[in-house]
C-alpha positions in Angstrom: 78.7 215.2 199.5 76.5 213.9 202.7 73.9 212.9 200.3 76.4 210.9 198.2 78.3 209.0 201.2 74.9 207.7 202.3 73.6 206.9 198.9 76.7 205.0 198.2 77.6 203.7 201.7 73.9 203.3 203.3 72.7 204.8 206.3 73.8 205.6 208.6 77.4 207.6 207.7 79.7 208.7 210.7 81.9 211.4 209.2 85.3 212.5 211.0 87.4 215.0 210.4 90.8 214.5 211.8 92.6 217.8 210.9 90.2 219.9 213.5 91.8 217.6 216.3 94.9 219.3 216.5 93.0 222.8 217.3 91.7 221.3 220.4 95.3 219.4 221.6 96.7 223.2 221.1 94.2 224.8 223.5 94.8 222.3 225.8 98.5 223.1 225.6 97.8 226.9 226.0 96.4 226.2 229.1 99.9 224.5 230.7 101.6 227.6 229.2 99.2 230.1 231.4 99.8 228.0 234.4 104.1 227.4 233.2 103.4 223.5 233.8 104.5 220.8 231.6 103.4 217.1 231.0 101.4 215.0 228.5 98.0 215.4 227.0 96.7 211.5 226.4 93.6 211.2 224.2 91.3 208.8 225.4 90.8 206.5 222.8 87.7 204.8 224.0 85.8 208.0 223.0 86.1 207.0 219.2 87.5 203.8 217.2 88.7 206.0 214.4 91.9 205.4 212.6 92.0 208.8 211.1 91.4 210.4 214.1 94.1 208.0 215.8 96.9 208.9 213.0 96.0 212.3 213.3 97.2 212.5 216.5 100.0 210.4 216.2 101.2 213.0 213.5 101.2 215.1 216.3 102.2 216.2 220.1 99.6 214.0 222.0 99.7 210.6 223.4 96.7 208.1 224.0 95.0 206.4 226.9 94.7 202.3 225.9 92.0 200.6 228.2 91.7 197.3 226.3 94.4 194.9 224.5 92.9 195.8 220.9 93.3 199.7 221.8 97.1 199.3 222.5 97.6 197.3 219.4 95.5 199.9 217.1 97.6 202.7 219.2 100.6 201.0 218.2 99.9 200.3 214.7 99.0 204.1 214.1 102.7 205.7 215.1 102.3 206.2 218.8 105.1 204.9 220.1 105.6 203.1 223.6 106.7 206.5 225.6 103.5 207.9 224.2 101.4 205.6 225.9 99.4 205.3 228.4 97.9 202.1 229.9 94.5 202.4 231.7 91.5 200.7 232.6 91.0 197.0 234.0 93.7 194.9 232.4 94.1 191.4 231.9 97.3 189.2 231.8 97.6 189.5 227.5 97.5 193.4 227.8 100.0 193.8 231.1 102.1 191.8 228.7 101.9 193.4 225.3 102.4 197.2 228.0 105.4 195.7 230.1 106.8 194.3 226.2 106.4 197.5 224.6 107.5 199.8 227.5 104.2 201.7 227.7 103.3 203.3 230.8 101.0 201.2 233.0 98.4 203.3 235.0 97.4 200.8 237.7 93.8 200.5 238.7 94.2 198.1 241.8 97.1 195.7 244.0 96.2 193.1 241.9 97.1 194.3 238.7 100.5 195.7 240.2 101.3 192.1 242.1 100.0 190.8 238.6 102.1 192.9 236.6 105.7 192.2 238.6 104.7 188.5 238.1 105.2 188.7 234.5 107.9 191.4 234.4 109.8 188.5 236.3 108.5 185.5 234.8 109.3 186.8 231.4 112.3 189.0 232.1 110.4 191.9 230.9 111.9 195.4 230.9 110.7 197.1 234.6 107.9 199.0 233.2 106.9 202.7 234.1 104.1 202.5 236.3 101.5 205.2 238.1 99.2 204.6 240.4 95.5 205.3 240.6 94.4 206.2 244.0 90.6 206.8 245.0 88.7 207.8 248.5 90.0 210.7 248.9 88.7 212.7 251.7 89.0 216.6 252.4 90.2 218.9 254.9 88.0 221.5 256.6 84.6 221.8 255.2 83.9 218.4 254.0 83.3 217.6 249.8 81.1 214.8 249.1 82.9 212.8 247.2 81.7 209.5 245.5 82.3 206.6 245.4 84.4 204.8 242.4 85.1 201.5 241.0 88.2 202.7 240.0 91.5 203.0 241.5 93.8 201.9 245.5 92.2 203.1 248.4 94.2 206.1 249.5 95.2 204.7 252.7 96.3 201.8 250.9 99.1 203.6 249.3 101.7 202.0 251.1 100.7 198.6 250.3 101.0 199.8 246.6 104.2 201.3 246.8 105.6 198.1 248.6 104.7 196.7 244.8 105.6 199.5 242.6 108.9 200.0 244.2 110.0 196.6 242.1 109.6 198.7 238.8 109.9 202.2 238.1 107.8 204.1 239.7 106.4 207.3 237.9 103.2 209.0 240.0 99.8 208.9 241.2 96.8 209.4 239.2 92.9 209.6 239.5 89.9 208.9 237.7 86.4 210.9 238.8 83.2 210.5 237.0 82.3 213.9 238.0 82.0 218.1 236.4 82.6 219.1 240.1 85.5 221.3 240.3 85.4 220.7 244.5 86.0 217.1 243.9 88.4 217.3 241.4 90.2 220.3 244.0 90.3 217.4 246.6 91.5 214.8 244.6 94.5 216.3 243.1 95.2 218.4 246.7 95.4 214.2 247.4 97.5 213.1 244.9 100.1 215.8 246.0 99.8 214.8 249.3 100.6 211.5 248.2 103.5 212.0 246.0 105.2 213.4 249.2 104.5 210.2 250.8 106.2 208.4 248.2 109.4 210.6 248.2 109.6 209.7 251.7 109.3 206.3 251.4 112.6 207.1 249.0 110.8 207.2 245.4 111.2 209.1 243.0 108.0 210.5 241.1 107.7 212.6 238.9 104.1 213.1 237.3 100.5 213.6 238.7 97.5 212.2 236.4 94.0 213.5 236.4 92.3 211.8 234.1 89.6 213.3 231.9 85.9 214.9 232.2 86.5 218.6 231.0 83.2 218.3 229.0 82.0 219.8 225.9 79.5 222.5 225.5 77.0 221.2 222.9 74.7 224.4 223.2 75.6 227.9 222.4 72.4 229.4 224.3 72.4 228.7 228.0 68.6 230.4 228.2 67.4 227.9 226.0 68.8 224.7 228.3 67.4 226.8 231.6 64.0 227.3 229.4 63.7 223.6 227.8 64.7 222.2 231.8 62.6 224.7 233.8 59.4 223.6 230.8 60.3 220.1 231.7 60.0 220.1 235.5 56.6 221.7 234.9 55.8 219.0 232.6 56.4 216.5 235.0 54.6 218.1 237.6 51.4 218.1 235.2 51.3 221.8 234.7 52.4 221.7 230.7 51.5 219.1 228.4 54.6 216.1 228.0 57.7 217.2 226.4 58.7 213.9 226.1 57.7 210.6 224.8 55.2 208.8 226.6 55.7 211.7 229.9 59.5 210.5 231.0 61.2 212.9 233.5 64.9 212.1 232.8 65.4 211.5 236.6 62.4 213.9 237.6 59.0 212.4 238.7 55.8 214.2 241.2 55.0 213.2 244.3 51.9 214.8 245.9 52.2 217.2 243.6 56.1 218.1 244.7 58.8 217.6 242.2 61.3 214.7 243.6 64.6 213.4 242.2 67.4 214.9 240.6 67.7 215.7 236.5 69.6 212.9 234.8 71.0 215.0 231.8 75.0 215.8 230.6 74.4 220.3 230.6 74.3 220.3 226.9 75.3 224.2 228.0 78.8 224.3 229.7 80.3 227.6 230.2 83.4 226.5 230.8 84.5 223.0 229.2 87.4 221.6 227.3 90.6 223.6 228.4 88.9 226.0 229.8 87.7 223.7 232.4 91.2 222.9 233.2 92.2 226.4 233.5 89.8 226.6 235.7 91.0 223.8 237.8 94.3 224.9 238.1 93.3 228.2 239.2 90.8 226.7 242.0 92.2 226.4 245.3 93.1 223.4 247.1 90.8 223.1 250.1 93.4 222.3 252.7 96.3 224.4 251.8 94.0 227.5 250.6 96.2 228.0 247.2 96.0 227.4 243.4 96.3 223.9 242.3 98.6 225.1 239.5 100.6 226.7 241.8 101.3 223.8 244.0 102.0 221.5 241.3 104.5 224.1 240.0 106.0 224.3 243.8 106.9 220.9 243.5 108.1 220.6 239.9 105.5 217.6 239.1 104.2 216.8 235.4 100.7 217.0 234.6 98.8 214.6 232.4 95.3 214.6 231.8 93.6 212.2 229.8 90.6 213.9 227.9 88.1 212.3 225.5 85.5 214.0 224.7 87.2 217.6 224.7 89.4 216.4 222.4 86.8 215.5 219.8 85.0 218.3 219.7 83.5 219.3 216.5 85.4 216.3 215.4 82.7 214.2 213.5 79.2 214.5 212.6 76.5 211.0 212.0 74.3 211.0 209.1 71.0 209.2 208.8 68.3 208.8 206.3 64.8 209.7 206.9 62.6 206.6 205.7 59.0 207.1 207.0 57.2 209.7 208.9 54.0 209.8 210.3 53.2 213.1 212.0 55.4 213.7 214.8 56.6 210.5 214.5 60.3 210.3 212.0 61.3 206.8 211.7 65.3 207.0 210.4 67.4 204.4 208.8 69.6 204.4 212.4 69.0 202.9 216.0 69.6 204.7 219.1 73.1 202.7 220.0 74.3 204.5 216.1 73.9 207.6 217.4 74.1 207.1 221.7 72.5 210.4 222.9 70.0 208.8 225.4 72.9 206.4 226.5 75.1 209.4 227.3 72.1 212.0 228.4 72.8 214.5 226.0 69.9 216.4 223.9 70.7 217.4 220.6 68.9 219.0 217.9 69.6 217.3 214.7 70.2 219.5 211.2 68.2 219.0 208.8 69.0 218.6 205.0 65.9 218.3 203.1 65.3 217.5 199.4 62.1 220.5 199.3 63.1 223.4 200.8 60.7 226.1 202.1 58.4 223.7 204.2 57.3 225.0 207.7 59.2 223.9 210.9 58.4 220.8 212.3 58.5 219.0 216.2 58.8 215.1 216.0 60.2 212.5 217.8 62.7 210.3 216.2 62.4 206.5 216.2 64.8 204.2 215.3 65.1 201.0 213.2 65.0 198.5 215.5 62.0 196.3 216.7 61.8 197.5 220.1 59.8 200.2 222.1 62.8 201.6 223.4 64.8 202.4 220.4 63.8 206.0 220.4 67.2 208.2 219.4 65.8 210.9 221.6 63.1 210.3 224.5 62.4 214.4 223.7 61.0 216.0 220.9 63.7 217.5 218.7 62.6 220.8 216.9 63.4 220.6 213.2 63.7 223.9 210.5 61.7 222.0 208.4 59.3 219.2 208.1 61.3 216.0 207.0 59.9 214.0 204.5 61.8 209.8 203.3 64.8 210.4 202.0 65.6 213.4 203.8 69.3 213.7 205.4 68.8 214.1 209.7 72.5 215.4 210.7 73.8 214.7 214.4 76.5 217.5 214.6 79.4 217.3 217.4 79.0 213.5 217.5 82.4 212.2 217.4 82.7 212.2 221.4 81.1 208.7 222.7 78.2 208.8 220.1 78.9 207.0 217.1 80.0 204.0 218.0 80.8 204.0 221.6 77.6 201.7 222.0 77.1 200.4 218.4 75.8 197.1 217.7 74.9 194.5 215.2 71.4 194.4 216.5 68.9 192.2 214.2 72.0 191.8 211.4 72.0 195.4 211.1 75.6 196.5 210.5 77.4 199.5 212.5 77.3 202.8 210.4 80.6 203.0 208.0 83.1 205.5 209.0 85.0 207.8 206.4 87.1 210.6 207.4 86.3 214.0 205.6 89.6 216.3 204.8 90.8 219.0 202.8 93.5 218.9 200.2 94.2 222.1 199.2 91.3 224.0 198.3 88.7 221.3 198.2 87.0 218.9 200.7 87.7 215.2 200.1 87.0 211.9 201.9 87.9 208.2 202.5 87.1 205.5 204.2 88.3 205.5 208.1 90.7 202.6 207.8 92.2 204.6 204.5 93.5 207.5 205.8 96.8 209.0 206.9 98.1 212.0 207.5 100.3 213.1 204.8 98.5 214.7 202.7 99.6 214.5 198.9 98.5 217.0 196.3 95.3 216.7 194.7 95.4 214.6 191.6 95.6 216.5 188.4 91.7 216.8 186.8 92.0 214.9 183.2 
């Protein structure tokens, strides 16, 4: 079937399949059942432009995260409705707007877009939209978490400016965005946010909801030896002790000095232990730093909602990106696909690529793979990939697990080379069927009857 999608709709293919979303939704919601919490799961929606993934969800228990006008309008268009919604993100005056209109949530990321946003609730006699506040610079209590800084979000010791301006609509909660695995950061943040939900209720609101935003990962490698092994071999490359891993020696964030190993690994873990909703298990059960107990515990305490806002945990195994082989030249694979189809050097992640080859049986092969574009850089991995096989043109190379911010997060018409074509892959009944992205919908009809 991979072979016929790419024959038919060129290379490369990005394949999705919607009906594995819903597993991942349900062990988010498992984890609010171990900690007795409630609240809304939002997917992130910049994470993938899918449709099929988009009405997938809709068909179900989740909301969405909007960060753009054109992602509240495809939100809208694929069942969501307003009270599913969240708002998110820097947002100009046409998408306050089209939230405040449609009675969406609005996740505020600074004063501005709240004095913005009670400007055009008045101006247009708009409904008083829900809104939440995202607060940043939080500081902890005790032994002191480094804590960095973000572009995102009201200064925590700004709050009361922003309540001054939320208090004209209706006021919902606090939220935060961290660009960050660190559970102590995360600990601090929302110990934060609870502090400054009690704030609030003293200054005589009403809130009801904490939001944490996303970052609970994906593990994209069953083996943890092998990333300990492939990042201890690279350090030693670096240092000169091991011939290059990589192309042309780079260190991913690693470089020798005098013979000492400076600078800090600039990977995503391809192994994570603990990701998904297991990461936010494990959140919950970390304890705040000030008040020394469980983060669930205390959001339980005081009866607050949690949201989270995850992405990538919710794709997971969710899609897949097909390319063509065209040329190869030793170790060199040239493929029918430039690094922004498939963003793993964009988004530091290694993966090994499958390989489907039309001769089976030949010996297995190392190679770097080179894109299609005219330009030194457009390597899709800086590494070389280990392959089963030796490809040969014409060969399939499959990126599994890429439906999380790599296939078309970053994709471009670069030299009038259009973005892969994206066709959602389902089963109906007993057999596996597909359509194009924009076709699909989740009710799923019986097969048609074989003439």
């Amino acid at each position: 079937m991979l072979r016929q999608l790419v024959a038919g709709l060129g290379s490369p293919v990005n394949v999705v399949l919607p009906q594995r979303v819903g597993a991942n939704v349900a062990a988010f919601r498992a984890a609010y059942r171990r900690h007795r919490l409630s609240g809304k799961i939002y997917f992130a929606h910049k994470a993938n432009r899918s449709s099929a993934l988009l009405r997938e969800l809709a068909a179900g228990e989740a909301g969405v995260d909007v960060a753009s006008l054109g992602e509240l309008q495809h939100a809208l268009g694929a069942g969501f409705t307003p009270d599913r919604i969240m708002a998110t993100g820097p947002k100009d005056r046409e998408f306050l707007w089209l939230a405040a209109r449609t009675g969406v949530i609005v996740n505020a990321d600074s004063l501005d877009e709240l004095r913005e946003l009670s400007a055009l609730v008045s101006a247009y006699r708009l409904p008083r939209p829900r809104v939440m506040v995202r607060l940043s610079g939080f500081e902890s209590g005790g032994v002191r978490v480094m804590s960095r800084r973000s572009r995102f979000g009201v200064p925590v010791n700004a709050l009361d400016q922003a309540l001054d301006l939320a208090g004209k609509l209706e006021f919902a909660g606090v939220s935060y965005h961290l660009d960050t695995v660190e559970l102590r950061e995360k600990a601090v943040a929302l110990e934060g946010c609870l502090a400054a939900l009690d704030q609030c209720r003293a200054a005589g609101l009403r809130p009801w909801s904490v939001d944490i935003g996303g970052g609970f990962g994906v593990n994209y490698l069953a083996d943890g030896a092998e990333w300990e092994a492939w990042t201890s071999e690279l350090a030693q490359a670096v240092l000169g002790n091991r011939p290059p891993l990589t192309w042309n020696g780079h260190g991913y964030g690693l470089r020798a000095e005098a013979g000492k190993l400076r600078g800090s690994l600039n990977l995503y873990p391809s192994h994570r232990p603990v990701a998904g909703a297991d990461y936010l298990d494990k959140l919950l059960a970390t304890q705040a730093p000030g008040q020394r107990r469980p983060l669930g515990e205390l959001l339980l305490d005081h009866m607050y909602d949690l949201d989270v806002e995850p992405g990538r945990a919710l794709l997971d195994q969710c899609g897949l990106v097909v390319a063509r082989v065209v040329a190869t030249d030793g170790e060199l694979v040239r493929l029918d696909l430039n690094a922004r189809d498939v963003a793993l050097e964009e988004h530091g992640v290694q993966m090994d690529p499958v390989l489907i080859s039309r001769n089976a049986g030949t010996a297995p092969s190392a190679a770097y793979l080179l894109g299609n574009l005219c330009l030194e850089s457009d390597l899709i991995t800086r590494r070389k990939v280990a392959l089963t096989g030796t490809p040969q043109p014409g060969d399939l190379l499959v990126f599994v697990n890429a439906a999380g911010y790599f296939m078309d997060f970053t994709a471009t018409e670069a030299l009038h080379r259009p973005p892969g074509r994206k066709v959602a892959l389902y089963r109906s009944g007993a057999a596996w069927r597909w359509c194009l992205d924009e076709n699909y919908w989740p009710v799923h009809l019986p097969p048609p009857e074989e003439p």
